[in-house]
C-alpha positions as CSV (number, residue, x, y, z in Angstrom):
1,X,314.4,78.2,5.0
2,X,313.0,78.9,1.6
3,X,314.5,80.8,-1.1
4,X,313.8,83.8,-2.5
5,X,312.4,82.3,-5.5
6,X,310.1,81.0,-3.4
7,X,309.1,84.0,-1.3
8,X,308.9,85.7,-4.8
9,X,306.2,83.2,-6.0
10,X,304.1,83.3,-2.7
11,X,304.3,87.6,-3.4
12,X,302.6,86.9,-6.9
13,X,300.3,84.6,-5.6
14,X,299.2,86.1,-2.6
15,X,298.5,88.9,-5.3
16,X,296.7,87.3,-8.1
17,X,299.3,88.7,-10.2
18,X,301.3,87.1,-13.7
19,X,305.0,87.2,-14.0
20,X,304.3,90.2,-16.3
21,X,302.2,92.0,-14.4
22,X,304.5,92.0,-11.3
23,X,307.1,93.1,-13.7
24,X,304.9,95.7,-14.5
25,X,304.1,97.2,-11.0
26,X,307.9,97.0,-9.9
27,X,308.6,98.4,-13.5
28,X,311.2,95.7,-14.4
29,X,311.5,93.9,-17.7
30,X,309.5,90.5,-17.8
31,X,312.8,89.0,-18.7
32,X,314.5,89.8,-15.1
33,X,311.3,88.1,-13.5
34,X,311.3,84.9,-15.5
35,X,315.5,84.9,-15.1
36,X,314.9,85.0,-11.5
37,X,312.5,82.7,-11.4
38,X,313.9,79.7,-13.2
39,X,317.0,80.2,-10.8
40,X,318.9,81.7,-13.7
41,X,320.2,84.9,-12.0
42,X,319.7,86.4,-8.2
43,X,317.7,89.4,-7.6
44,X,320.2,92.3,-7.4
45,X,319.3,94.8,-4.8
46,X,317.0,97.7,-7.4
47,X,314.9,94.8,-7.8
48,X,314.6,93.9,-4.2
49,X,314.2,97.7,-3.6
50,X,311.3,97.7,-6.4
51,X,309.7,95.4,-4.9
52,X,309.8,96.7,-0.9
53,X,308.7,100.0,-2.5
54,X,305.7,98.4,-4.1
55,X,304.6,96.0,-1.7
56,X,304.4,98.0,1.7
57,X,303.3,95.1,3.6
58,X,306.5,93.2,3.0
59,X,309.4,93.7,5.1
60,X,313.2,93.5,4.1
61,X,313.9,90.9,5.9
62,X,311.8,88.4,5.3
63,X,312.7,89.2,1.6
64,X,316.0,89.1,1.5
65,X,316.6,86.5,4.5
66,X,312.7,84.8,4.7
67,X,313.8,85.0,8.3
68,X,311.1,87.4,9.3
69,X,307.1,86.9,8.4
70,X,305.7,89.4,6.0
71,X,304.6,92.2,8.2
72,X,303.6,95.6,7.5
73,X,305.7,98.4,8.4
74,X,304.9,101.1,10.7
75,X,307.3,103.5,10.0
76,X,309.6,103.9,6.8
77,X,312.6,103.0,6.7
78,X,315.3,105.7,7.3
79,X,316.6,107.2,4.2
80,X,320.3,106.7,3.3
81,X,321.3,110.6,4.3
82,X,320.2,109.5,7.8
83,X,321.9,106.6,8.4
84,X,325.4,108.3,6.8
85,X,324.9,111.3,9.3
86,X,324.5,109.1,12.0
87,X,328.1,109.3,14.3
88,X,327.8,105.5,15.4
89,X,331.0,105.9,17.0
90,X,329.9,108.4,19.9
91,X,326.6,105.9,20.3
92,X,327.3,104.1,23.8
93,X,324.3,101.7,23.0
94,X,325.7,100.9,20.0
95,X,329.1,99.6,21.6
96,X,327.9,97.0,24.0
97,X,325.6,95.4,21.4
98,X,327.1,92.1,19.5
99,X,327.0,91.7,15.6
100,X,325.0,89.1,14.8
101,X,324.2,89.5,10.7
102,X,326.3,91.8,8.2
103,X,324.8,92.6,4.5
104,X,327.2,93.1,1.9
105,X,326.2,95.0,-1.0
106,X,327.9,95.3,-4.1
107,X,328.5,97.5,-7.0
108,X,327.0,94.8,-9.4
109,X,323.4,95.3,-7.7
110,X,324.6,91.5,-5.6
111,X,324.8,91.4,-2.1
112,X,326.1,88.9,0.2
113,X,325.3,87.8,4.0
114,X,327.2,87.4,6.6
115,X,325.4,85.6,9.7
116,X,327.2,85.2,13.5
């Protein structure tokens, strides 16, 4: 599997873009790109978010996970109201599925993952 690093470097190339013009687009300081990187700090979820909001045709998952090919979306994601409205409880369908994959995120912008 390769690392985000690595899926970060194949978004730059596959756009013709410098570190500092990516920084640029996702309007992040050049400093967080280069940290990131040289493997100095992880990506904390704005700057993932930044980045799915700037490149369309690259989904979450294969970001985060590189699990997933890049793919364009056909529909947005659902915004966070919807999902906290949402009674999962009273969802039958939701019951008989099995958890295979839980994302973590913390107040520090890190996230962790947790994989069945």
């Amino acid at each position: 599997m390769e690392s985000f690093v690595e899926r970060l470097q194949k978004i730059l190339t596959d756009n013709d873009l410098s570190a500092s013009q990516f920084a640029k687009k996702i309007n992040v300081q050049r400093s967080s790109v280069s940290h990131i990187l040289s493997k100095r700090n992880k990506p904390s979820l704005d700057f993932i978010i930044k980045i799915s909001k700037n490149f369309k045709n690259i989904s979450l998952d294969w970001l985060i996970n590189g699990t997933e090919k890049e793919v364009k979306r056909n529909t947005p994601p659902p915004s966070l109201d919807y999902v906290n409205k949402k009674n999962y409880s009273n969802d039958v369908k939701i019951q008989h599925k099995n958890i295979i994959k839980i994302i973590c995120f913390f107040n520090d912008n890190s996230f962790e993952i947790y994989e069945n």
